[in-house]
C-alpha positions in Angstrom: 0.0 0.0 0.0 2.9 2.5 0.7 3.8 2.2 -3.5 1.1 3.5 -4.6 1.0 6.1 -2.1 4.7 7.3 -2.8 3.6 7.4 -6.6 1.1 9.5 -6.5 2.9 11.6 -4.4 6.0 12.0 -6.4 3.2 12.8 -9.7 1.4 15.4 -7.7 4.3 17.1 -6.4 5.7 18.2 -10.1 2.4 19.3 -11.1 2.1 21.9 -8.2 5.2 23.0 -9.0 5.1 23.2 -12.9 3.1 26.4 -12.8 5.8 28.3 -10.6 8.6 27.4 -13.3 7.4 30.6 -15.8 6.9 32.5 -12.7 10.4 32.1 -11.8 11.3 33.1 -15.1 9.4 36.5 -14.9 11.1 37.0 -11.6 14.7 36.8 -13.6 14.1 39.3 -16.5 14.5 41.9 -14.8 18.0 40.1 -12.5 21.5 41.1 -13.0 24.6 39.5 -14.2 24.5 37.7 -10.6 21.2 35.8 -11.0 23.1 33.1 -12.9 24.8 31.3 -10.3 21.9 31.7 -8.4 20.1 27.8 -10.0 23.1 26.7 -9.9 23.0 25.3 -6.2 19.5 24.9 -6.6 19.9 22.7 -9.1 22.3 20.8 -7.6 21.1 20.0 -4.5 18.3 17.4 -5.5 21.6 15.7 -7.3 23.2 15.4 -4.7 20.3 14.9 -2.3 18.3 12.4 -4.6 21.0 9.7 -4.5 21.4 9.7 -0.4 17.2 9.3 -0.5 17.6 6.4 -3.2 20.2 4.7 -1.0 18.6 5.2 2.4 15.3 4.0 0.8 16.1 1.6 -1.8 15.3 -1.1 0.2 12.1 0.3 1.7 10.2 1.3 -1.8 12.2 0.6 -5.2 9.1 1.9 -7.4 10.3 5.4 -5.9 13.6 4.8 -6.8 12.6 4.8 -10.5 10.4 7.5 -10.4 12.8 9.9 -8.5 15.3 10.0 -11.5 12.6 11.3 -13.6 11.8 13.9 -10.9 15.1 15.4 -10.6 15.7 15.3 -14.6 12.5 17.6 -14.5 13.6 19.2 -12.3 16.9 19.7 -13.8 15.4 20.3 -17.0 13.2 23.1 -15.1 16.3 24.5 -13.5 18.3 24.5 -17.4 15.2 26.7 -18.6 15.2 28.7 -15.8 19.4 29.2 -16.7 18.6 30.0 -20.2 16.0 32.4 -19.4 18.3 33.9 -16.4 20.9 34.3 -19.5 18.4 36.2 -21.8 17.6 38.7 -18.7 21.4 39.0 -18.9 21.4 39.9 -22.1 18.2 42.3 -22.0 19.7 44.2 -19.0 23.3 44.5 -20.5 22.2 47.8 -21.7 20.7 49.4 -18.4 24.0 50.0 -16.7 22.7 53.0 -14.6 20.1 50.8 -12.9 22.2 48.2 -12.8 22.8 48.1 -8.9 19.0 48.4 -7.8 18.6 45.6 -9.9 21.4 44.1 -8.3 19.5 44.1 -5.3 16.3 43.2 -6.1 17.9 40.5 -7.9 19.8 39.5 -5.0 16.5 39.9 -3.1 15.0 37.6 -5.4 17.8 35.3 -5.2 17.6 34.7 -1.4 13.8 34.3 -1.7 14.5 31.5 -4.4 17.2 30.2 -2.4 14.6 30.0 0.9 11.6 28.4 -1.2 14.2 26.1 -2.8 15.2 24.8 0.4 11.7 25.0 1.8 10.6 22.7 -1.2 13.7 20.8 -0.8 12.6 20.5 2.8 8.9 19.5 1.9 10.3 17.1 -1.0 12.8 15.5 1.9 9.7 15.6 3.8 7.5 13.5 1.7 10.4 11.6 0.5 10.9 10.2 4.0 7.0 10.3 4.8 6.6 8.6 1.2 6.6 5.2 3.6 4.9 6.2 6.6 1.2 6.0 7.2 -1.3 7.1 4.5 -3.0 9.5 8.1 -0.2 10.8 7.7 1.2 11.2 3.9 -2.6 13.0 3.8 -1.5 15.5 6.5 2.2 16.3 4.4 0.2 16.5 1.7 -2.5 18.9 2.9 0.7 20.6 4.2 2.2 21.0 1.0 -0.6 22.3 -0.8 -0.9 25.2 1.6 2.9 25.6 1.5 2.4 25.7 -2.2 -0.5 27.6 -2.1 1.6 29.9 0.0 4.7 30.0 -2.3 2.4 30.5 -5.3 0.7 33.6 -4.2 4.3 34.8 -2.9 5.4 34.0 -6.0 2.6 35.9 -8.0 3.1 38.8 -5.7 6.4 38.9 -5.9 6.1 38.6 -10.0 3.2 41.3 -9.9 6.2 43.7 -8.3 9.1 42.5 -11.1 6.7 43.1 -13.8 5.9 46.6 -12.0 9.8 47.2 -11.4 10.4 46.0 -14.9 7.7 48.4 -16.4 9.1 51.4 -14.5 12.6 50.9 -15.4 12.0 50.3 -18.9 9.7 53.6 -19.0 12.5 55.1 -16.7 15.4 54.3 -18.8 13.0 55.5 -21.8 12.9 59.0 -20.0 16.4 59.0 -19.1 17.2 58.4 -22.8 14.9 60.7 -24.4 16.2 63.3 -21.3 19.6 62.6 -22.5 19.2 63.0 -26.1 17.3 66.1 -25.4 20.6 67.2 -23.1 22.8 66.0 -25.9 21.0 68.2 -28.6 21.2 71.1 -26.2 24.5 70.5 -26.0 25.6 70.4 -29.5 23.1 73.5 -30.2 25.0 75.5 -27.2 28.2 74.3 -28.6 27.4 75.7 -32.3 26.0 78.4 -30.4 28.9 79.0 -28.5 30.9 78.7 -31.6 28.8 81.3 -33.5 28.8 83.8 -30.2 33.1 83.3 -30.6 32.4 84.2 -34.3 30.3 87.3 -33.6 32.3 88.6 -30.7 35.5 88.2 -33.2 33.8 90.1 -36.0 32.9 92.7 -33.2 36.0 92.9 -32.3 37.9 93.2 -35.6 34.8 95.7 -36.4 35.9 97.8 -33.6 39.5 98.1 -34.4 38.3 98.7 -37.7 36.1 102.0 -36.8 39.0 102.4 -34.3 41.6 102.6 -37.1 38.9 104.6 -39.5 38.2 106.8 -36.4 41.9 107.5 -36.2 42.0 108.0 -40.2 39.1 110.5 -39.4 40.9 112.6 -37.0 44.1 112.4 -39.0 42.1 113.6 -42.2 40.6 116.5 -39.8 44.1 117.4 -38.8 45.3 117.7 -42.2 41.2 119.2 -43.3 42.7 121.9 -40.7 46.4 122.2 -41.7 44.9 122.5 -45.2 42.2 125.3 -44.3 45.2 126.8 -42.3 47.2 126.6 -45.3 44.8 127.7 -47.3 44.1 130.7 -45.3 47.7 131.5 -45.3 47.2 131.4 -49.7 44.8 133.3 -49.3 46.4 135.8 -47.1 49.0 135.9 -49.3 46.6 135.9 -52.1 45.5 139.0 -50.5 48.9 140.1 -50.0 49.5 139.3 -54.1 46.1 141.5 -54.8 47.3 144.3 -53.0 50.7 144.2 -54.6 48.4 144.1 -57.7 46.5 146.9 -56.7 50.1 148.3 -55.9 51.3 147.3 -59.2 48.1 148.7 -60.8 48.5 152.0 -59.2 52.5 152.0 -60.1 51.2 151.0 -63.4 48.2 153.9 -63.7 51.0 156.0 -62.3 53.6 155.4 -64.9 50.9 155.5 -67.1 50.1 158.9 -66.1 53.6 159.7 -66.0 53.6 158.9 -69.5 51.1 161.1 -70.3 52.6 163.0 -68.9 56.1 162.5 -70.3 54.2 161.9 -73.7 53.3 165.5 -73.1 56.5 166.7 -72.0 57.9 165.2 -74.8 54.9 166.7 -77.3 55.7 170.2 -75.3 59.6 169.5 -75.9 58.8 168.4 -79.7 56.9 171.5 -80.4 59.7 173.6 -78.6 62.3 171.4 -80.6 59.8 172.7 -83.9 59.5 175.8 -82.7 63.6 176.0 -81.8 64.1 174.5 -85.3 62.0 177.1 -87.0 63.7 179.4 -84.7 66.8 178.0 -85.4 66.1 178.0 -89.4 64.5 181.7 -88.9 68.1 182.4 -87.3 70.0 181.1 -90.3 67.9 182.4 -92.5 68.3 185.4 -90.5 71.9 184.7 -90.8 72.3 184.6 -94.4 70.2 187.5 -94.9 72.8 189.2 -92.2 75.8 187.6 -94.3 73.8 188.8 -97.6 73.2 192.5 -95.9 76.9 191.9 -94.5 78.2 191.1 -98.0 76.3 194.0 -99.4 77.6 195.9 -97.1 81.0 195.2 -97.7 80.1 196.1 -101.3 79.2 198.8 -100.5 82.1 200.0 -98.6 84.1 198.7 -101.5 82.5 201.1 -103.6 82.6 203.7 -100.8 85.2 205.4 -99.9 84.9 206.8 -96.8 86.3 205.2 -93.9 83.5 205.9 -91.1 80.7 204.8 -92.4 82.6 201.5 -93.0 83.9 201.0 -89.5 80.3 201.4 -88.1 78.6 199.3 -90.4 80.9 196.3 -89.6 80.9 197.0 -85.8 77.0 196.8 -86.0 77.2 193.7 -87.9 79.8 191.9 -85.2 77.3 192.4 -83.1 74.5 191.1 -84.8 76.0 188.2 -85.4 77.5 187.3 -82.2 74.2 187.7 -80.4 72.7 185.6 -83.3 75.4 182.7 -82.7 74.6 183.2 -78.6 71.0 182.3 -79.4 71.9 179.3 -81.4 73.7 178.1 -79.0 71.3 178.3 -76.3 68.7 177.3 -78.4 71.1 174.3 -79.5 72.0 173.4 -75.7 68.3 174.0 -75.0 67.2 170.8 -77.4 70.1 168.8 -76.3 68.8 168.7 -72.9 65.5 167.9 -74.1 66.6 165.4 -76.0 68.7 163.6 -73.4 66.0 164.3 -70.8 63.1 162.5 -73.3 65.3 159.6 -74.3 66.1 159.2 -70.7 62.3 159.2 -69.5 61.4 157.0 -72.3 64.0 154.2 -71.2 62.6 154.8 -67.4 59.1 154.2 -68.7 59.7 151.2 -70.6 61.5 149.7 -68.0 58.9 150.2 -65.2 56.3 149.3 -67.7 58.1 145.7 -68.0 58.5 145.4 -64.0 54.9 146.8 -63.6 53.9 143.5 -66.4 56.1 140.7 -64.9 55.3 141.8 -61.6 51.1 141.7 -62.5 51.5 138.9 -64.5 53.3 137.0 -61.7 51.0 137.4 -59.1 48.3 136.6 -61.3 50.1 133.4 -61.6 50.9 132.9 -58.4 47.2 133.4 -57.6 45.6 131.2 -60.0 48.5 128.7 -58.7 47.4 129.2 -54.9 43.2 128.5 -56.1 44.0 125.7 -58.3 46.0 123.9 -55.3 43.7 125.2 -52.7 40.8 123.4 -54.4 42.6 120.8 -55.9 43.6 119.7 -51.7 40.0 120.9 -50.7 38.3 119.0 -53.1 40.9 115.7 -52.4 40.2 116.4 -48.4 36.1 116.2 -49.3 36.6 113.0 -51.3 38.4 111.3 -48.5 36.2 112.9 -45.7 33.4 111.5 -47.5 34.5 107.8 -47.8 35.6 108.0 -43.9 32.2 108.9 -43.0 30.5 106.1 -45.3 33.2 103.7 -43.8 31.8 104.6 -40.5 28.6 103.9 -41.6 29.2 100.8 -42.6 31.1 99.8 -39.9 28.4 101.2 -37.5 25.5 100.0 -39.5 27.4 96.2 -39.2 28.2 96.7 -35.7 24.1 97.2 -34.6 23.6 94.1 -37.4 26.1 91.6 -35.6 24.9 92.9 -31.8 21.3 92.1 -32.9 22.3 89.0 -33.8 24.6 88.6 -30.7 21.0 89.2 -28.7 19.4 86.8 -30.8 21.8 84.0 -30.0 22.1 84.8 -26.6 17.9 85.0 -26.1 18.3 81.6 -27.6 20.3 80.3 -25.1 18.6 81.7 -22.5 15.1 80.0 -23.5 17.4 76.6 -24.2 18.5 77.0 -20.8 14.8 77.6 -19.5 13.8 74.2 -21.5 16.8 72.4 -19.9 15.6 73.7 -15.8 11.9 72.8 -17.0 13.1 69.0 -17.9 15.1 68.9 -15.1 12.1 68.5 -12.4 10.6 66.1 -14.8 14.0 64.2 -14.6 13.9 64.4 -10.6 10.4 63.1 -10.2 10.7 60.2 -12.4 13.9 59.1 -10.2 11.5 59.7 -7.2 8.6 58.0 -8.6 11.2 55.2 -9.5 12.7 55.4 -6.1 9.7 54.9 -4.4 8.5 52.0 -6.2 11.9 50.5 -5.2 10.9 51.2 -1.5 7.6 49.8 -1.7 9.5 46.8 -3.1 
């Protein structure tokens, strides 16, 4: 009767437990690399167990004997699926390295509650093993025992799958949020580093824009220093223009001086021409008076050739000497008289021509001069405009390119500042997911 009895026990037994086999497997998935080793002693304990039973009861009931063998290969076979499937939560979980130590622990948890039920079934298998021939009163009461155990183990097993597949669910949609954070942080990350890189840009272009209305701002005031030297320059040409014009007007007044001392001298010289006339009518009136004189002188003589008396004679020649030396006096005088004018004319005529030539170089120069100081005056002027001019539109430009690249600069910088806001807005998210997670783990 005891056969039968151990029979049907070793049958039931492995149908109780074939239902917590994919149980146990839930429990693994979500185990770390440690939950391997943890079937392993499991596993071989009812091989080393099994044997001892076989031998100590072998002689009692052989028809156990040949069922146990098939028990512990089940069992085994149980313990090689439960291996495998402990290896593919290895594999799953390779990839959730930051949660690897809570998982650590819960698998370690889940280890030592293996490792009790393990040796509480190995307990309840020695149990009904060594029961297996003891009365059927009491094989009943091991086996009522063992169904509540079982029950027991079942629902602890079911609750403690129910928290796994919790656990599992939050890491998974915790290492979800974690990636999609960090992607999120890695694309703020590359955008502040372009960011960065184009802020670098601007600020260099800012600064080579400064040095360059620096260096233009120099030019400026270099270009107002010579503007000034120029109008100071100019203002001396035109002082000396001024001095020139009054030369002119000094040169004028010489000339419409000379000029009127040539009308002067033009009349002098028409007076001494018409006194030279008059002196050479004179002077032809006095020859002719002459020759009459010789003619009256030669009558005379005639005369006193044919008269012969000595008295009239002597006083006829004595009245002629006379004549005739006041006569040459006269000529004389009037002889000296042109001379002078002569020599005085010809002298004021050279005078005039040579002032007149001084008076024309001298108004021609400082026209010269003049025209030479306006044409350089706006020649440097007009030069000193041109360049003023492209300074000032160089400053424009620079100035209207420094408020374009500080725009920008704001831009880029009100960019940052609301990918910054984004990033402190994600961050609470972050912390109450690792809370939430957190305290899942504690109610674990």
């Amino acid at each position: 009767m005891q056969t039968p009895k151990g029979k049907t026990i070793s049958l039931e037994v492995p149908r109780k437990k074939s239902p917590a086999t994919p149980r146990t497997r839930q429990l693994k998935t979500p185990g770390a690399e440690t939950d391997c080793v943890s079937p392993i002693p499991a596993s071989r304990t009812p091989k080393d167990r099994s044997p001892k039973v076989t031998e100590r009861r072998s002689p009692r009931s052989p028809a156990t004997e040949k069922k146990r063998p098939s028990r512990i290969s089940e069992l085994e076979s149980q313990l090689a699926q439960l291996q495998e499937d402990l290896k593919k939560a290895k594999e799953q979980l390779n990839s959730s390295e930051s949660w690897k130590r809570r998982a650590q622990q819960e698998a370690e948890d889940t280890k030592k509650q293996l490792l009790t039920m393990s040796a509480k079934l190995e307990e309840s298998q020695q149990q009904l093993m060594e029961l297996s021939s003891s009365e059927d009163v009491r094989v009943q009461e091991l086996r009522k025992i063992s169904h509540g155990r079982d029950k027991v183990w079942e629902s602890e097993l079911e609750a403690v799958q129910k928290q796994h597949s919790i656990d599992s669910a939050a890491l998974a949609s915790a290492m979800n949020e974690t990636q999609r954070l960090k992607t999120q942080l890695d694309m703020v990350v590359e955008s502040e580093a372009s960011q960065t890189k184009h802020v670098e840009s601007v600020h260099a272009e800012l600064q080579g824009l400064r040095l360059e209305l620096t260096e233009t701002l120099s030019l400026v005031e270099k270009m107002k220093i010579e503007l000034s030297d120029t109008r100071e320059s100019e203002a001396q040409a035109l002082e000396l223009a001024s001095k020139t014009q009054k030369q002119l007007e000094e040169a004028n007044a010489t000339a419409d001086m000379l000029q009127g001392d040539d009308v002067k001298a033009m009349e002098v010289y028409k007076s001494l021409s018409l006194e030279l006339e008059q002196s050479r009518a004179q002077e032809k009136s006095l020859e002719e008076l002459v020759s009459k004189l010789q003619a009256d002188l030669a009558n005379i003589n005639e005369k006193m050739v044919k008269n012969p008396t000595g008295d009239v004679q002597v006083s006829h020649e004595s009245v002629e000497n006379e004549e005739t030396k006041q006569l040459n006096a006269e000529m004389n005088l009037l002889n000296l008289e042109v001379g002078q004018l002569r020599s005085s004319l010809e002298a004021t005529e050279a005078r005039y021509q040579e002032e007149y030539i001084q008076s024309t170089l001298q108004i021609r120069s400082a026209y010269e001069q003049v025209e030479r100081t306006k044409l350089e005056s706006g020649q440097r002027e007009a030069r000193l405009e041109t360049e003023l001019k492209k300074a000032k539109n160089n400053i424009e430009e620079l100035r209207a390119n420094l408020m374009d690249k500080e725009t920008e600069l704001q831009g880029i910088s009100e960019e940052n500042e609301e990918l910054t806001l984004k990033v402190e807005k994600n961050k609470p998210g972050e912390r109450e997911s690792e809370l939430a997670i957190g305290a899942e783990e504690v109610r674990a």
